[in-house]
DSSP file (Angstrom, degrees, kcal/mol; ACC not computed):
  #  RESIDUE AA STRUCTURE BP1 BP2  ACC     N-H-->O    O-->H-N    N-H-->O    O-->H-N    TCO  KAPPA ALPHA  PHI   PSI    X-CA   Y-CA   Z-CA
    1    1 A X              0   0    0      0, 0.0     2,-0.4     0, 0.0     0, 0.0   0.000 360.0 360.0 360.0 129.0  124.1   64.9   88.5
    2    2 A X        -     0   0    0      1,-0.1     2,-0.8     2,-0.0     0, 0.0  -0.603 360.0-117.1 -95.5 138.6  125.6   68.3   88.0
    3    3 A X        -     0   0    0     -2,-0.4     3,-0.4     1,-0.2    -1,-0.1  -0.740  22.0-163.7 -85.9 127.2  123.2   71.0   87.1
    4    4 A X  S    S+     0   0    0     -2,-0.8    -1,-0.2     1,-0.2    -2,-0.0   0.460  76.3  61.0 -43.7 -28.8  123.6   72.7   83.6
    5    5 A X  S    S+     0   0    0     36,-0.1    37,-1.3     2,-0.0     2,-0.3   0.367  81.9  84.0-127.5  25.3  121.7   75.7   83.8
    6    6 A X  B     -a   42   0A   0     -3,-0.4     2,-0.5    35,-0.2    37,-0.2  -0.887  60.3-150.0-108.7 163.9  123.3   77.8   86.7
    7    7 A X        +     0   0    0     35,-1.9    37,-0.3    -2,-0.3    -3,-0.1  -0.950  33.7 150.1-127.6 115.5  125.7   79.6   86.1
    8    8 A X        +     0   0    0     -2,-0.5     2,-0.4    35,-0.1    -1,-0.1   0.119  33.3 112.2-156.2  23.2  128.3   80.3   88.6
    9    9 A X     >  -     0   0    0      1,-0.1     4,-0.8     0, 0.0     5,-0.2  -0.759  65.3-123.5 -86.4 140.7  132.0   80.9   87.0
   10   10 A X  H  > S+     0   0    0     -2,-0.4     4,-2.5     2,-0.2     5,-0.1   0.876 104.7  55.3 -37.2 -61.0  133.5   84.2   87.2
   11   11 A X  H  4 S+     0   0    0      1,-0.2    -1,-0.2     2,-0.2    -3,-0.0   0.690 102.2  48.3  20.8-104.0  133.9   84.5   84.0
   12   12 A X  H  > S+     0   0    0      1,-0.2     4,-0.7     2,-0.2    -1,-0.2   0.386 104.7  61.4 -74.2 -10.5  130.8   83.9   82.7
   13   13 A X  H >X S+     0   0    0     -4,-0.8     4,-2.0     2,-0.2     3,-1.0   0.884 112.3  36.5 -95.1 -61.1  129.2   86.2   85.0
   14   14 A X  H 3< S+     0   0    0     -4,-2.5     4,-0.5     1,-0.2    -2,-0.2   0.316 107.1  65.2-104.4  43.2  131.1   89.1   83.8
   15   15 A X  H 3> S+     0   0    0      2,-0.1     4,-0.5    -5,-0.1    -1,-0.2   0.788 114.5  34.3 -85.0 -50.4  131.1   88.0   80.3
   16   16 A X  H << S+     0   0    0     -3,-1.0     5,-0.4    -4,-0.7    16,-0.2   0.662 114.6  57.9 -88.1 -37.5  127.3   88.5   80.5
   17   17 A X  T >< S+     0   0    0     -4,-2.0     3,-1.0     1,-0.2    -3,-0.1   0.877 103.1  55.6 -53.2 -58.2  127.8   91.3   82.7
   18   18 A X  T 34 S+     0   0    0     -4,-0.5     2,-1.6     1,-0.3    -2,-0.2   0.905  89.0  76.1 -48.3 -65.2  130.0   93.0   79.9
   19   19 A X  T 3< S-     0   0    0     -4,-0.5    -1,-0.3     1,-0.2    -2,-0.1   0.042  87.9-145.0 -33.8  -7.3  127.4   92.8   77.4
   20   20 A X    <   +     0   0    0     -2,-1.6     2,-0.7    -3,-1.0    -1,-0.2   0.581  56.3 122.2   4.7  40.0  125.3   95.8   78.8
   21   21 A X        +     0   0    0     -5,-0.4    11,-3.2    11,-0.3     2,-0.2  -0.880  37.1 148.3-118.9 120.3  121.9   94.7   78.0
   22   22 A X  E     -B   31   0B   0     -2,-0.7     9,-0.2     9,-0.2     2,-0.2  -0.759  35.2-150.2-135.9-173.5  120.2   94.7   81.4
   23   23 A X  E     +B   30   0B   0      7,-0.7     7,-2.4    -2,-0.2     2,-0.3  -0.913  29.7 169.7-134.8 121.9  116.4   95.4   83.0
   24   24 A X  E     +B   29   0B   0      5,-0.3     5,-0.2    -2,-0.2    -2,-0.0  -0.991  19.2 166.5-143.4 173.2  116.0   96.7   86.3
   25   25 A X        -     0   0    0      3,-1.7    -1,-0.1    -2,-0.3     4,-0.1   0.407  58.0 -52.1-140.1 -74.9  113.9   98.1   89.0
   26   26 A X  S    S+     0   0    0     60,-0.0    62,-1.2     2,-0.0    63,-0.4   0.581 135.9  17.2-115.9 -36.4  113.6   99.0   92.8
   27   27 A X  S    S+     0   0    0     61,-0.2    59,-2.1     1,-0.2    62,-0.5   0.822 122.6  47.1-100.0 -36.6  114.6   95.6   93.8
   28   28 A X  E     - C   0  85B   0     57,-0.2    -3,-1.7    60,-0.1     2,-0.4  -0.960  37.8-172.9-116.7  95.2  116.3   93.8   90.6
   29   29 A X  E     -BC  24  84B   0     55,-0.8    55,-1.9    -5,-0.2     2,-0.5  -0.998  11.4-174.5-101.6 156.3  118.7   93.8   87.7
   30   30 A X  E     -BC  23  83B   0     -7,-2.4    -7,-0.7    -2,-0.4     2,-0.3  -0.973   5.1-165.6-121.8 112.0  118.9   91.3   85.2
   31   31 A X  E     -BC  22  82B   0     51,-2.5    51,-0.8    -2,-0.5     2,-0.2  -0.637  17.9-165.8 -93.4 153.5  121.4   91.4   82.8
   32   32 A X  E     + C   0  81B   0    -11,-3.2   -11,-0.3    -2,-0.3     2,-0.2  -0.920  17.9 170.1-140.1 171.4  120.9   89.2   79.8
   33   33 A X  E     - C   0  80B   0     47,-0.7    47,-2.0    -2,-0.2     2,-0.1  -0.712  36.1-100.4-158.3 140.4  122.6   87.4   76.5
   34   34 A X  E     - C   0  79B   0     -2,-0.2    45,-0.3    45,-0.2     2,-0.1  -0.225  31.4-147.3 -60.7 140.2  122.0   85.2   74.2
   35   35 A X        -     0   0    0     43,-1.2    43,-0.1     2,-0.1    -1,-0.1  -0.394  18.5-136.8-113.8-171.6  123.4   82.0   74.5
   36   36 A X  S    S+     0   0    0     -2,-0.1     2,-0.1    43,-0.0    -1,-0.1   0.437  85.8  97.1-128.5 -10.5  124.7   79.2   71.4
   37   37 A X  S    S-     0   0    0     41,-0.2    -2,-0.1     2,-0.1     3,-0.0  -0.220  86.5-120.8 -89.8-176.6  122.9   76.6   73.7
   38   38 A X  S    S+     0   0    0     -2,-0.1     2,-0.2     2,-0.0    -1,-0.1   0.810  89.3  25.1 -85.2 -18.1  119.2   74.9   73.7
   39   39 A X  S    S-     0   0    0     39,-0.1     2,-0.2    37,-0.0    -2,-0.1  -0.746  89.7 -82.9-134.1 180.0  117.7   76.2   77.4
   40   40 A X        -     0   0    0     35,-0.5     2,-0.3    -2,-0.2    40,-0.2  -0.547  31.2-148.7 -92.4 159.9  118.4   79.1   79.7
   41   41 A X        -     0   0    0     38,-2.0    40,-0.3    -2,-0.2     2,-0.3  -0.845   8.3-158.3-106.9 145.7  121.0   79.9   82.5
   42   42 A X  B     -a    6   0A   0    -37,-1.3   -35,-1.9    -2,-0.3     2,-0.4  -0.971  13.7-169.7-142.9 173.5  121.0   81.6   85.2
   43   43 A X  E     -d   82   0B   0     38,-0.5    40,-3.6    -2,-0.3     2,-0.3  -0.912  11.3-158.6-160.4 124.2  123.3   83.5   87.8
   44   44 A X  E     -d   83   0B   0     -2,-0.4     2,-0.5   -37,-0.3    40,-0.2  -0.983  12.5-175.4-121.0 131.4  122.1   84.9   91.1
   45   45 A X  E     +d   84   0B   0     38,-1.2    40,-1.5    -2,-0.3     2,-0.1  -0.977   8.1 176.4-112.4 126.0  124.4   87.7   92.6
   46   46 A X        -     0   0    0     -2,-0.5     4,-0.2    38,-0.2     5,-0.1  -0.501  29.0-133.0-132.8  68.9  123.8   89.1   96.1
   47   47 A X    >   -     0   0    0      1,-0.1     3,-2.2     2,-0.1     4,-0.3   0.296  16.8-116.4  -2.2  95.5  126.3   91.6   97.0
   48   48 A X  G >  S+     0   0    0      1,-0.3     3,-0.9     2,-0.2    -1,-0.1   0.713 110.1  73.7 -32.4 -20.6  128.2   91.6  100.6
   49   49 A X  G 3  S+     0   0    0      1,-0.2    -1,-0.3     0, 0.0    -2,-0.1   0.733  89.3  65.5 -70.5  -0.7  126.4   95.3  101.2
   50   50 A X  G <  S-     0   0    0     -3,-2.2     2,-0.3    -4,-0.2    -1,-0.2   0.679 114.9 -62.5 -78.3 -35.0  123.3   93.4  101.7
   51   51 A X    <   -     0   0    0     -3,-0.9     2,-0.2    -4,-0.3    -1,-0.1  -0.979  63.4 -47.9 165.2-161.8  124.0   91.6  104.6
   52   52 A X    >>  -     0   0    0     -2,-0.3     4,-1.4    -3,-0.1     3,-0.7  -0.605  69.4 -87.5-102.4 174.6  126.1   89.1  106.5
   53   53 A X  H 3> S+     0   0    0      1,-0.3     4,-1.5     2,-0.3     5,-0.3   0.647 131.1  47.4-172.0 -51.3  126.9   85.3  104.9
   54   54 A X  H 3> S+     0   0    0      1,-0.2     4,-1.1     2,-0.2    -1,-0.3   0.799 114.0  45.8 -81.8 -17.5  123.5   83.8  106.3
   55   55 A X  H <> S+     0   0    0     -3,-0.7     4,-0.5     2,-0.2    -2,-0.3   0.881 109.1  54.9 -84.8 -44.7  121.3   87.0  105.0
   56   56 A X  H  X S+     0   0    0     -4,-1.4     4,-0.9     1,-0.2    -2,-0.2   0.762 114.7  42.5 -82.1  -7.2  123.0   86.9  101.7
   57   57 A X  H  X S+     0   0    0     -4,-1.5     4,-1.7     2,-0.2    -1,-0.2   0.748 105.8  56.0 -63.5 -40.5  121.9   83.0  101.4
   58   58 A X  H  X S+     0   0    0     -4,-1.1     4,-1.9    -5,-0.3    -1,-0.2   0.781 110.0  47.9 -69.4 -14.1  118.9   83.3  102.5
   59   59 A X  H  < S+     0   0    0     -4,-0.5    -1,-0.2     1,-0.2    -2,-0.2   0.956 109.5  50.6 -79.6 -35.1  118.4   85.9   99.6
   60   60 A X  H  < S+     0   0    0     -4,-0.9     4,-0.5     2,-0.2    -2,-0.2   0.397 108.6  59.7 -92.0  -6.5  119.9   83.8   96.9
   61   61 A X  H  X S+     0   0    0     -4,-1.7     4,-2.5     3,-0.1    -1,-0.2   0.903 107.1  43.7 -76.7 -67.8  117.3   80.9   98.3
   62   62 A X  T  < S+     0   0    0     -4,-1.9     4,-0.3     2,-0.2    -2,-0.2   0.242 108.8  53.1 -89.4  35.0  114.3   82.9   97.7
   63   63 A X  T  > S+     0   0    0      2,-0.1     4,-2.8     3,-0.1     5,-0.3   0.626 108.5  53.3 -99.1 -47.3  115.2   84.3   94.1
   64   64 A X  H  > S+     0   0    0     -4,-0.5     4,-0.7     2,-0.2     5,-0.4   0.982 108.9  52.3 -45.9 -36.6  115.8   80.6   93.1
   65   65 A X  H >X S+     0   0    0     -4,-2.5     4,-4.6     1,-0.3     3,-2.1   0.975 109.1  49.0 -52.0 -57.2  112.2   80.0   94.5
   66   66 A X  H 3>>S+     0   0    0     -4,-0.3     4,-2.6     1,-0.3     5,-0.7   0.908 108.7  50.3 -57.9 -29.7  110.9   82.7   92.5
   67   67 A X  I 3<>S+     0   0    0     -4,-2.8     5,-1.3     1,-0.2     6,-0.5   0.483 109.9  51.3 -93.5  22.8  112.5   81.5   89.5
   68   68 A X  I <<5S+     0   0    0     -3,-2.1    -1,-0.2    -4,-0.7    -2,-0.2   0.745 113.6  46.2 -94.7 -67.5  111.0   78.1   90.1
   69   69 A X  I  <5S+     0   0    0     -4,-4.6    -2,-0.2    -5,-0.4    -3,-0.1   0.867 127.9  24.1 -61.5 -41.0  107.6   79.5   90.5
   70   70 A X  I  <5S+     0   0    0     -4,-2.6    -1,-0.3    -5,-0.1    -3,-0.2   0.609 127.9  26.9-126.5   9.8  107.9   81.6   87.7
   71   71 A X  I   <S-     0   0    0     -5,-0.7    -3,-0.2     4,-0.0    -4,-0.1   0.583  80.7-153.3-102.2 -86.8  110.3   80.8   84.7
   72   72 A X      < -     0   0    0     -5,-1.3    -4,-0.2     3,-0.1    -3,-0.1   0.466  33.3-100.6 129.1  17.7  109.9   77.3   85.7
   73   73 A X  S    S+     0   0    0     -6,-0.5    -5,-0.1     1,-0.1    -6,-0.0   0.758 107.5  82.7  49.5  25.6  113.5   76.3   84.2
   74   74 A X        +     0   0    0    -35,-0.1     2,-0.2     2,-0.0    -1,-0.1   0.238  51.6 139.8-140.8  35.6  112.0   74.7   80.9
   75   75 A X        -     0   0    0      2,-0.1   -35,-0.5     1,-0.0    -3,-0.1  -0.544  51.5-137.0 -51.6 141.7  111.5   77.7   78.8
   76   76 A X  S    S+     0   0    0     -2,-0.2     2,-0.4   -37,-0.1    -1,-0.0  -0.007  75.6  92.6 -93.8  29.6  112.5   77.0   75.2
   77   77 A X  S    S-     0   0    0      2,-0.1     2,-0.3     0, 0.0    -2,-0.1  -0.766  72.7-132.7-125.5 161.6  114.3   80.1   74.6
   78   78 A X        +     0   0    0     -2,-0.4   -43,-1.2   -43,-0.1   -41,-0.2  -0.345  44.5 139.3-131.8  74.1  118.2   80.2   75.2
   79   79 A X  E     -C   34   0B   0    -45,-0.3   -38,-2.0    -2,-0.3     2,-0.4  -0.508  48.3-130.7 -10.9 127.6  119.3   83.0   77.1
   80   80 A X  E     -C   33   0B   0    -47,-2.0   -47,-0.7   -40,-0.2     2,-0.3  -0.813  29.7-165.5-102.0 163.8  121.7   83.6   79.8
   81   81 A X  E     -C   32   0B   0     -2,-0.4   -38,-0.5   -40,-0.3     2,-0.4  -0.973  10.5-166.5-159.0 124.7  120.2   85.5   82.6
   82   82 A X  E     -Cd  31  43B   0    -51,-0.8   -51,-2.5    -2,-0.3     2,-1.0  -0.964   6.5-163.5-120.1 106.4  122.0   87.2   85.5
   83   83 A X  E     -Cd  30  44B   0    -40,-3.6   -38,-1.2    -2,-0.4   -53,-0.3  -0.631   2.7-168.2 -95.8  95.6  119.9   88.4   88.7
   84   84 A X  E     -Cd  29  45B   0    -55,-1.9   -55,-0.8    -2,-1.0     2,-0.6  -0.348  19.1-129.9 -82.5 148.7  121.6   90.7   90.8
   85   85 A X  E     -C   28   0B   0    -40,-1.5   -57,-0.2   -57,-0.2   -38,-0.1  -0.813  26.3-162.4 -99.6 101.1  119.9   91.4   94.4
   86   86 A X        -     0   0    0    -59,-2.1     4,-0.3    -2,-0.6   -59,-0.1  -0.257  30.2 -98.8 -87.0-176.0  119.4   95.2   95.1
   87   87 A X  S >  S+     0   0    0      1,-0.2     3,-1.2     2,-0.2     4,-0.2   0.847 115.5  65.7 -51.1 -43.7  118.8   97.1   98.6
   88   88 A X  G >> S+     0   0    0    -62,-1.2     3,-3.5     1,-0.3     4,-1.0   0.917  85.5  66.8 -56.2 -56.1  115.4   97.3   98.1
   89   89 A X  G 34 S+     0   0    0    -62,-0.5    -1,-0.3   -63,-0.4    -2,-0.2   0.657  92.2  61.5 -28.9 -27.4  114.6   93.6   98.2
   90   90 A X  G <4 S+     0   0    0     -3,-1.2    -1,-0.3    -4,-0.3    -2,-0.2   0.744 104.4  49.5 -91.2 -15.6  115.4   93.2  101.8
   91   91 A X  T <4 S+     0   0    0     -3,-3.5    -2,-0.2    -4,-0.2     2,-0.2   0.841 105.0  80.3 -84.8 -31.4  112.3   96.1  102.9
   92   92 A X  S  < S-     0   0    0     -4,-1.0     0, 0.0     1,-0.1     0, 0.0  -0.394  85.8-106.3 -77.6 147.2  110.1   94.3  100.9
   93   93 A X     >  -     0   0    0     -2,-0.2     4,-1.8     1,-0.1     5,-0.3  -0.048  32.9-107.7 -67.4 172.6  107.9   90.9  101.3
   94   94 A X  H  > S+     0   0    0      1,-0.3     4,-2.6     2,-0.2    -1,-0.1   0.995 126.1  48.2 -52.0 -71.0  108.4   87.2   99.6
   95   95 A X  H  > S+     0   0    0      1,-0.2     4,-2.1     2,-0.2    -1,-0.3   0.831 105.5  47.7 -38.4 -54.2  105.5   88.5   97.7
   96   96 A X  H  > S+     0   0    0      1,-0.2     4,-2.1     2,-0.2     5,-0.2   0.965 113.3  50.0 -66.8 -52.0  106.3   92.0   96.5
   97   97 A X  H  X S+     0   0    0     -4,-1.8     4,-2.6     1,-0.3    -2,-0.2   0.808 109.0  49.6 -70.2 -28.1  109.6   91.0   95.2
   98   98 A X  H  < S+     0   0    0     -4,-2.6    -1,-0.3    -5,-0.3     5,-0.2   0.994 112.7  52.3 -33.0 -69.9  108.0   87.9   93.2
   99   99 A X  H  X S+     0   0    0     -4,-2.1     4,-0.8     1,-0.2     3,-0.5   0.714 115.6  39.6 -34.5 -42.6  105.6   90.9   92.1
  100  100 A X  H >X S+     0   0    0     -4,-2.1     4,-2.4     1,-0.4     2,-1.8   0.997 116.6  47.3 -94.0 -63.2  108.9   92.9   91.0
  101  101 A X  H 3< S+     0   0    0     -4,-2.6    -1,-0.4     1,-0.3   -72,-0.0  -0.667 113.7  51.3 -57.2  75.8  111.0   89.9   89.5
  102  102 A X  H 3> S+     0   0    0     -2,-1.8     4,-0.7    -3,-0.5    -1,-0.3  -0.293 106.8  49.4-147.2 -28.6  107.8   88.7   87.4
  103  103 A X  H <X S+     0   0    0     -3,-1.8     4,-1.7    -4,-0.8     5,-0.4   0.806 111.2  52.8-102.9 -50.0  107.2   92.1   86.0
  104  104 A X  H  < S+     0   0    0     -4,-2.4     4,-0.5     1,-0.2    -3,-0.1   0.918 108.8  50.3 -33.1 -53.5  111.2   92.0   85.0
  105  105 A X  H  > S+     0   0    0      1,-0.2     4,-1.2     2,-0.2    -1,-0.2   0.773 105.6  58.3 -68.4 -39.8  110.7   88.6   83.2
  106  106 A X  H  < S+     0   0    0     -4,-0.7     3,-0.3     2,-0.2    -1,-0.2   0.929 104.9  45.2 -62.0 -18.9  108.0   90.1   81.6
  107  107 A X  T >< S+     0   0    0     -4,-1.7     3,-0.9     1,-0.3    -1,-0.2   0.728 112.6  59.4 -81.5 -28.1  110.1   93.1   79.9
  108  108 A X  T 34 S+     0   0    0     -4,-0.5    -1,-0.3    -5,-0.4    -2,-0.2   0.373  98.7  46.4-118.4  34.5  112.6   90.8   79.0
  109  109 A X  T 3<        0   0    0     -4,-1.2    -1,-0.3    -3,-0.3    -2,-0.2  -0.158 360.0 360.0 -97.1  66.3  111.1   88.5   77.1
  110  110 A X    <         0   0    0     -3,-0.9    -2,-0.1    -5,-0.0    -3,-0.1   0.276 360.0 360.0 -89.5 360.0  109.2   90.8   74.7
């Protein structure tokens, strides 16, 4: 069963990208747009200065956790959502970076 709601074409990534409405902070940006569908997408980016193949998995493993834990992929609102992985993220714990991607989600949706 193929999953719908990542988002993982070129494309579409800088489609959303283009669009310049982002949020970010030490760890995080999230770029966003609305989308013509009924649930959210998302896109995880983790950039080759970050680390080697296994580092940059291992990053793109625990932001899908966090967005498990905390969007929880049944939000009714229909958004496309691109999380880019900054420098910071890698000095920091499981925990702070939850902290910092939770406080993101919060900004964007008010």
């Amino acid at each position: 069963m193929k999953n719908k709601k990542i988002i993982k074409k070129n494309f579409e990534f800088q489609e959303i990208i283009s669009k310049q409405e982002f949020y970010r902070n030490s760890s995080f940006v999230i770029y966003y747009t609305k989308n013509d569908k009924e649930y959210f997408r998302y896109g995880i980016s983790v950039g080759k200065k970050l680390g080697n193949a296994v580092m940059r998995n291992k990053i793109k493993r625990q932001i899908r956790m966090m967005i498990q834990n905390q969007i929880k992929t049944s939000f009714e609102f229909s958004y496309d959502i691109i999380i880019i992985a900054r420098n910071r993220m890698m000095q920091n714990s499981f925990d702070q970076n939850q902290k910092e991607l939770k406080k993101l989600i919060v900004k964007f949706l008010k």
